[in-house]
TILOKOL-80595 format. One record per residue (C-alpha): x, y, z. Coordinates in steps of 0.2 Angstrom, whole numbers, padded with zeros to 4 digits, always signed. Layout:
XYZ/...
***
This chain:
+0043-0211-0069/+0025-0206-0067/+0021-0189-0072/+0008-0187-0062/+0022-0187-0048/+0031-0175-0058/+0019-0167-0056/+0014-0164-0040/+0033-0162-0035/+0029-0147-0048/+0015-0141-0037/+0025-0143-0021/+0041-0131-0028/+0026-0117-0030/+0018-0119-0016/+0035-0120-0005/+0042-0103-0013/+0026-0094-0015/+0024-0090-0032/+0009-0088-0043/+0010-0101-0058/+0013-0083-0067/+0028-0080-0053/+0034-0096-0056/+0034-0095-0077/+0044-0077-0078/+0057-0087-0062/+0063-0102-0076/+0059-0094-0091/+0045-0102-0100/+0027-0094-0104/+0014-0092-0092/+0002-0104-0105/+0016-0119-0105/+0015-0119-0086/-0006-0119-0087/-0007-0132-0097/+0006-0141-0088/-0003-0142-0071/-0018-0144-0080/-0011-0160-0088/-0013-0155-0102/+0005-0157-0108/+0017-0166-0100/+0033-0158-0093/+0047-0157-0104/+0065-0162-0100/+0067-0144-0103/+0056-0137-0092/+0062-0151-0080/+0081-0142-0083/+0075-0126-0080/+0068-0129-0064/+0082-0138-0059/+0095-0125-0066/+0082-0110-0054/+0081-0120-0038/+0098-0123-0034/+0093-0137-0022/+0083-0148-0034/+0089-0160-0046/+0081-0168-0062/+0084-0186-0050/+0071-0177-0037/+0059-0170-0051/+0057-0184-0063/+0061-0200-0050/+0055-0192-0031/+0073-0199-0022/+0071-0186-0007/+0093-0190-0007/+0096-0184-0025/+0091-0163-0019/+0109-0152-0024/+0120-0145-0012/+0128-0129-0015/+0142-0135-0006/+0146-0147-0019/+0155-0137-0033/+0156-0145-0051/+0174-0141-0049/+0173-0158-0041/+0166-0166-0056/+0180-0161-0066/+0194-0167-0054/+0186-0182-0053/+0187-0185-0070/+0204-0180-0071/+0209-0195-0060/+0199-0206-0071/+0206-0203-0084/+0221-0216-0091/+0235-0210-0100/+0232-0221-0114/+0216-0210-0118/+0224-0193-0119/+0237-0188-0130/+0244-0176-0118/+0241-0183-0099/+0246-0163-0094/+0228-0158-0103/+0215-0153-0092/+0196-0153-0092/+0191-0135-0097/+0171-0141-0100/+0159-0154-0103/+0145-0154-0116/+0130-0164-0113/+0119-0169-0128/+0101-0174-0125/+0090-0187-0135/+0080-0172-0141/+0097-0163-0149/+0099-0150-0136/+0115-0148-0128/+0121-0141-0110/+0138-0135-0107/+0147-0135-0091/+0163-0127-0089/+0173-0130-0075/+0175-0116-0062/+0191-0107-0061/+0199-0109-0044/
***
């Protein structure tokens, strides 16, 4: 992971939806400052700015920004539904009390003790 690369993946998701640095802070949320001080290097990017960029552009992932694989973009046509049923059939009886229990959500929980939920999508 360089962040310098981060970086210029950063630069590239401005330029290609053209937005102002002050476009692009009010589209993910965060302060116009935090992203003036990223660009100027002068911070690094956070995991959560990284999330929210990733959670704004439906067709980047945290793969694409943080490692550059070209092949790790989302597709909206990949629900997280699929996540879920995937899981479902992973599962071992052995490991749930009740096998008829199904997946309602999934909490992530990062290093820096901030969580994500996903909750499955109804059909």
């Amino acid at each position: 992971m360089n962040k310098k690369n981060i970086l210029n993946r950063i630069k590239k998701i401005i330029s290609d939806n053209n937005l102002s640095n002050s476009e692009f802070a009010e589209k993910i949320g965060i302060p116009k400052s935090s992203v003036t001080h990223l660009l100027s290097e002068r911070n690094n990017p956070s995991l959560d700015i990284i999330i929210k960029i990733s959670e704004t552009f439906e067709h980047i992932s945290t793969d694409y920004l943080i490692f550059g694989h070209e092949n790790d973009t989302k597709t909206p046509s990949e629900p997280l539904n699929n996540l879920f049923d995937n899981l479902v059939e992973e599962t071992s009886e052995d490991s749930v009390k009740d096998f008829n229990n199904n997946i309602k959500s999934i909490i992530l929980i990062y290093e820096n003790n901030k969580f994500e939920q996903i909750d499955k999508i109804k059909d």
